[in-house]
VOGU-3710 file (C-alpha; in Angstrom, 3 decimals, decimal comma):
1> xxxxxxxxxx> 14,442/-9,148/12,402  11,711/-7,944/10,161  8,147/-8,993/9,923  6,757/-10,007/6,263  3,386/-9,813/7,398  2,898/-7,805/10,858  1,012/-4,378/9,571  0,799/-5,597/5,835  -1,110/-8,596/5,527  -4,302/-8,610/4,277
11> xxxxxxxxxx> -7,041/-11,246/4,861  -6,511/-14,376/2,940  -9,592/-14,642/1,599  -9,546/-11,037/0,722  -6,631/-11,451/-1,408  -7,603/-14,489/-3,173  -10,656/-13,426/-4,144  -9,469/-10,561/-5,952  -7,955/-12,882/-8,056  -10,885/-13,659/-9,749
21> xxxxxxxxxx> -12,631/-10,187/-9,257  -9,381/-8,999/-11,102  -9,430/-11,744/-14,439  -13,012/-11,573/-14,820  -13,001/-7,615/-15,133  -10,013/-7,215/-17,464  -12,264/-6,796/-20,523  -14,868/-4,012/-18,986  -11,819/-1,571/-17,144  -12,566/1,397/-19,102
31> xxxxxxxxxx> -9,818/3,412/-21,626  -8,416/6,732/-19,992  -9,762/9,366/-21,904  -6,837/11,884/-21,053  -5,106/13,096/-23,889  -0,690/13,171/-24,542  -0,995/17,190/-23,510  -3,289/16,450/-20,236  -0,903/13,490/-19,053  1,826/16,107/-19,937
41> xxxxxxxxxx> 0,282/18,612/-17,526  -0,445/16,200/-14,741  3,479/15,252/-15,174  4,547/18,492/-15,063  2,529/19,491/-12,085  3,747/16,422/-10,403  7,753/17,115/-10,789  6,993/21,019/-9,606  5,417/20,097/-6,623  8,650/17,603/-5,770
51> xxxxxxxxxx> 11,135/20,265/-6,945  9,437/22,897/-4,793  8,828/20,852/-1,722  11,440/22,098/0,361  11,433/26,151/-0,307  9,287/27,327/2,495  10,907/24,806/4,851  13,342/26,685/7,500  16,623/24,346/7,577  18,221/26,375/10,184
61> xxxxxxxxxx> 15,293/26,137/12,731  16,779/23,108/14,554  13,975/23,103/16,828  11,346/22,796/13,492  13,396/20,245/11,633  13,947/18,003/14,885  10,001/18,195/16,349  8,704/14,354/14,799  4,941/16,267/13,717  7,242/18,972/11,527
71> xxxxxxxxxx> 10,085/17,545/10,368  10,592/14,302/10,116  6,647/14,727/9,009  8,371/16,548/6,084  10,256/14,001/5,096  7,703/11,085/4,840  5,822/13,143/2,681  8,689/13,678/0,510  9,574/10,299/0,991  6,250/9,203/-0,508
81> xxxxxxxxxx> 6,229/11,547/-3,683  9,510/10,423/-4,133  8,534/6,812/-4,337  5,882/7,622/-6,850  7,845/9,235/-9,507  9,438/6,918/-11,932  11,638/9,446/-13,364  15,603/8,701/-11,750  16,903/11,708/-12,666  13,940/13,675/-11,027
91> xxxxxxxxxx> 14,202/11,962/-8,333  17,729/12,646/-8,324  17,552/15,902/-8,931  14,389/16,703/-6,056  16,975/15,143/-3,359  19,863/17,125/-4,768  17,620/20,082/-4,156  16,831/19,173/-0,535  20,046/17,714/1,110  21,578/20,964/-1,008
101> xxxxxxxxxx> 19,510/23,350/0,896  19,718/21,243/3,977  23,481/21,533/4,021  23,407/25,172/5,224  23,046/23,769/9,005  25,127/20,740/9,555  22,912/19,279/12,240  19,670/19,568/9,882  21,734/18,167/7,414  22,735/15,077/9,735
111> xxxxxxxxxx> 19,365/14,136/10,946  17,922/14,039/7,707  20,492/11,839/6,849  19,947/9,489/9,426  16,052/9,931/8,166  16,625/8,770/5,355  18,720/5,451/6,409  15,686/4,820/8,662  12,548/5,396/6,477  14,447/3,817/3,676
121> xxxxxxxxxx> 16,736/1,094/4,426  16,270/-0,101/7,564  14,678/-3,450/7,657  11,938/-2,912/9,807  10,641/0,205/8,099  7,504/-0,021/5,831  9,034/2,684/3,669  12,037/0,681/2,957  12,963/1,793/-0,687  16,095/0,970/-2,165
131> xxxxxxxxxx> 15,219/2,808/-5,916  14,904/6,252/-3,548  18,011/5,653/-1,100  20,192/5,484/-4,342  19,299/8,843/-4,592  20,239/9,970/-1,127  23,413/7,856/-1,516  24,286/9,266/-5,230  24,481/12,379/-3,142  26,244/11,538/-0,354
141> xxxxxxxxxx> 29,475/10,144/-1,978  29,259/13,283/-4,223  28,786/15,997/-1,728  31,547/18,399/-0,528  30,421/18,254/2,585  31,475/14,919/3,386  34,903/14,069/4,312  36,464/10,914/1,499  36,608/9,161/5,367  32,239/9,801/5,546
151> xxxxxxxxxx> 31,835/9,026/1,770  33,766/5,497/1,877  31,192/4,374/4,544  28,304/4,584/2,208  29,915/3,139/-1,185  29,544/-0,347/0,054  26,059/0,100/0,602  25,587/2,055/-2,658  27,214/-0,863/-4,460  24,721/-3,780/-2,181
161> xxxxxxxxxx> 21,401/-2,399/-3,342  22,441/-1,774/-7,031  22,344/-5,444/-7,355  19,413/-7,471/-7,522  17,307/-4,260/-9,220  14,137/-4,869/-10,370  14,034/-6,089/-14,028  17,908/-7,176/-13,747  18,756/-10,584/-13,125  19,085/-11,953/-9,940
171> xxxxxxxxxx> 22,868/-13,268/-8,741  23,097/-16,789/-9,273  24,375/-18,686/-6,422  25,185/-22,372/-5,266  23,043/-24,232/-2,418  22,641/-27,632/-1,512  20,300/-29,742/-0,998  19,106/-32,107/2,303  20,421/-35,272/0,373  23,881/-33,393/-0,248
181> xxxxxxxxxx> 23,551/-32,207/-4,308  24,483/-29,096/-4,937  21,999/-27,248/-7,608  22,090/-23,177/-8,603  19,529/-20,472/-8,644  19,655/-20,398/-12,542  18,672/-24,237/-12,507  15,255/-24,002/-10,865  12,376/-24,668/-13,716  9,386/-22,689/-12,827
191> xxxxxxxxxx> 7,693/-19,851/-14,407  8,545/-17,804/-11,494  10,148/-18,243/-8,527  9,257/-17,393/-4,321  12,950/-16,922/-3,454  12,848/-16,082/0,770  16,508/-16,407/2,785  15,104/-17,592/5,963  16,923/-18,119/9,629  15,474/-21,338/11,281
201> xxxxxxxxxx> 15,566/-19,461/14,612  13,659/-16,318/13,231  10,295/-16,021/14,239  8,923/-14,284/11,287  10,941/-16,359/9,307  8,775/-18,906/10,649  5,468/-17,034/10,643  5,851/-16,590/6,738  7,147/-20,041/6,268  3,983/-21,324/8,513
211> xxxxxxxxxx> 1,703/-19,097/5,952  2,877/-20,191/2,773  2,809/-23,997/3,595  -0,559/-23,946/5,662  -2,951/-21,300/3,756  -4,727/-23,564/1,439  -6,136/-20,754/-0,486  -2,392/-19,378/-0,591  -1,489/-22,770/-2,131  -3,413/-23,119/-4,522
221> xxxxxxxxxx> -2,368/-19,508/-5,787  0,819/-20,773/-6,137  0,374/-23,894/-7,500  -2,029/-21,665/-10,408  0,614/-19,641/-11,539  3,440/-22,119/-11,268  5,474/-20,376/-8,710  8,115/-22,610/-7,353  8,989/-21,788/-3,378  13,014/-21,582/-2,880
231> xxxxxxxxxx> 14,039/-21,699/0,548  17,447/-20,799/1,553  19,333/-20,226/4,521  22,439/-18,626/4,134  23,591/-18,032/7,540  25,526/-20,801/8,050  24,646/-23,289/10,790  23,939/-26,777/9,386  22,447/-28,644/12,584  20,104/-25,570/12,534
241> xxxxxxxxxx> 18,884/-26,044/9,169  18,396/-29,707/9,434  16,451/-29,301/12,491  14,030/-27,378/10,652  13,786/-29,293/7,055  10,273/-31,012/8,826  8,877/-27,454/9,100  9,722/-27,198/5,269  7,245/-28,330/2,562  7,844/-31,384/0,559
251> xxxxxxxxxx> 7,058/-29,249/-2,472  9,502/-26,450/-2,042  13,300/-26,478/-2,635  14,870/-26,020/0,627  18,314/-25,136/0,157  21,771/-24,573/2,446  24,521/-22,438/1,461  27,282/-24,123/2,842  30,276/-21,947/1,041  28,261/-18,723/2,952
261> xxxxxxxxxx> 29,260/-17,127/-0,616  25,799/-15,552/-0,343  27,462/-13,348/2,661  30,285/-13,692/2,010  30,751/-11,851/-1,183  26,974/-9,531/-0,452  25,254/-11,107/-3,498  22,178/-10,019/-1,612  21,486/-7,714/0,452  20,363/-9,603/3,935
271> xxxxxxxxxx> 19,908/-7,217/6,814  16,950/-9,081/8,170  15,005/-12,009/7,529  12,994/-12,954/6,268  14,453/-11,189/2,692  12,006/-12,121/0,147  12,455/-11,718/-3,886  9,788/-12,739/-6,460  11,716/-13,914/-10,174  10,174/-14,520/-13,542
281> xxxxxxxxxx> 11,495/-17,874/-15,477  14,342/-15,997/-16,579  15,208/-15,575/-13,059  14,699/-11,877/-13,384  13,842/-10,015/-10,634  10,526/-9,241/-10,692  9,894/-7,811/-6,767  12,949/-6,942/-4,668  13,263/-7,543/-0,987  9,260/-7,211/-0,374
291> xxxxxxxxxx> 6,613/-8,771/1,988  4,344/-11,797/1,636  1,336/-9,423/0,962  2,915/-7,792/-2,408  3,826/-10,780/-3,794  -0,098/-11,817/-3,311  -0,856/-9,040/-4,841  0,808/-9,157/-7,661  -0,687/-12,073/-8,860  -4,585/-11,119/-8,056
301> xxxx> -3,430/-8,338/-10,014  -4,893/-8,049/-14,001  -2,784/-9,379/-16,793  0,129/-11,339/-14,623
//
């Protein structure tokens, strides 16, 4: 299970007061005085240094590309410039670049593979990027190194974090309710919306749970930019979740899918839990499959 909080919370207080740091400096932040062709160079600079990242790096040195301080070093740091450039097709192209030089030793090739699925997707990782593992993946099922057998294993996964992108909408889905109504995502009437599949048995399910109903500072936050708290648990067990409606504020929506269409047909993409989304009124999502801390953050941020 992953942690929403363990190595990226902040203190409370911290945060909050940012919040008005943040609106009450929005008028004096200062214009950027760099011109179209400066931004152009920066740019430019930027993509070489990703397109170029790999050239000096021996692929056939087993020893090199398997040693944690070289390697997989390597990688993070890739990883990282990766995750700061907006540009998909650079991106694209920066991986094709890598895995292509990468494929002249099959076992290089491998563990940077399973690299990848770790730094990126794995639930537990702070890395965890699902905009840069659709790169890696775009490769994989086009590669001719693959078998159609190796490819087939990595289309389902491909096709589970193209949903739910960031600015799309979110998939609409039925729960129901403690008193035995059934309501829908696209029904909930707030301008945006704390959306967190939660396991009643998970412990960091109930850390963040714990957080968001006892930080007073947290809610108020909340309660200041009208964001309304949807709690759903979508694995299943009924006597579990009604057990643990007490632990649930009166003021959020706790919901139970009891069709397990959520799993059932991967409308979201639920290796661990807690899996928390932030949606706009439109029920567009807004931050996918984050941590309690960004979500702070993005509303101590200027001009949300």
């Amino acid at each position: 299970m992953k942690s929403s909080t363990l190595g990226f919370w902040l203190p409370m207080g911290l945060i909050i007061g940012q919040l008005w740091a943040c609106n009450g400096s929005n008028n004096s932040k200062k214009e950027s005085n760099e011109t179209t062709p400066q931004k152009a160079s920066i740019t430019s600079t930027a993509d070489s240094s990703l397109l170029h990242f790999w050239d000096k790096f021996d692929m056939n040195d087993t020893t090199q590309v398997k040693n944690p301080d070289i390697g997989e070093q390597q990688l993070a740091n890739f990883i990282d410039l990766l995750s700061k450039t907006p540009d998909s097709t650079m991106r694209d192209k920066a991986v094709d670049l890598m895995l292509d030089k990468a494929k002249s030793n099959r076992p290089s090739f491998d563990h940077f593979i399973k690299l990848y699925e770790r730094y990126l997707y794995d639930g537990n990782s702070p890395m965890r990027n699902d905009i840069v593992y659709e790169s890696v993946l775009r490769y994989l099922i086009k590669t001719d190194l693959l078998s159609d057998l190796e490819k087939e294993a990595y289309r389902p996964i491909y096709k589970l974090i193209l949903r739910n992108k960031v600015g799309q909408p979110a998939e609409d889905f039925n729960y129901e309710l403690a008193n035995g109504k059934k309501q829908k995502l696209s029904q909930t009437k707030a301008k945006y919306t704390f959306l967190i599949f939660y396991d009643p048995e998970c412990s960091h399910c109930k850390e963040t749970i714990h957080q968001l109903r006892d930080t007073p500072e947290l809610v108020q936050l909340f309660e200041q930019r009208q964001v309304q708290v949807l709690a759903i648990d979508p694995w299943g067990d009924r006597n579990k979740w009604k057990d643990y409606i007490p632990e649930i504020s009166e003021k959020w929506i706790n919901g139970f899918d009891s069709e397990s269409k959520i799993l059932s047909f991967n409308l979201y993409d639920l290796k661990a839990s807690p899996t928390i989304y932030l949606l706009d009124e439109n029920k567009k999502v807004l931050l996918k499959d984050t941590y309690l801390q960004p979500v702070i953050q993005y509303f101590v941020q200027p001009n949300q």
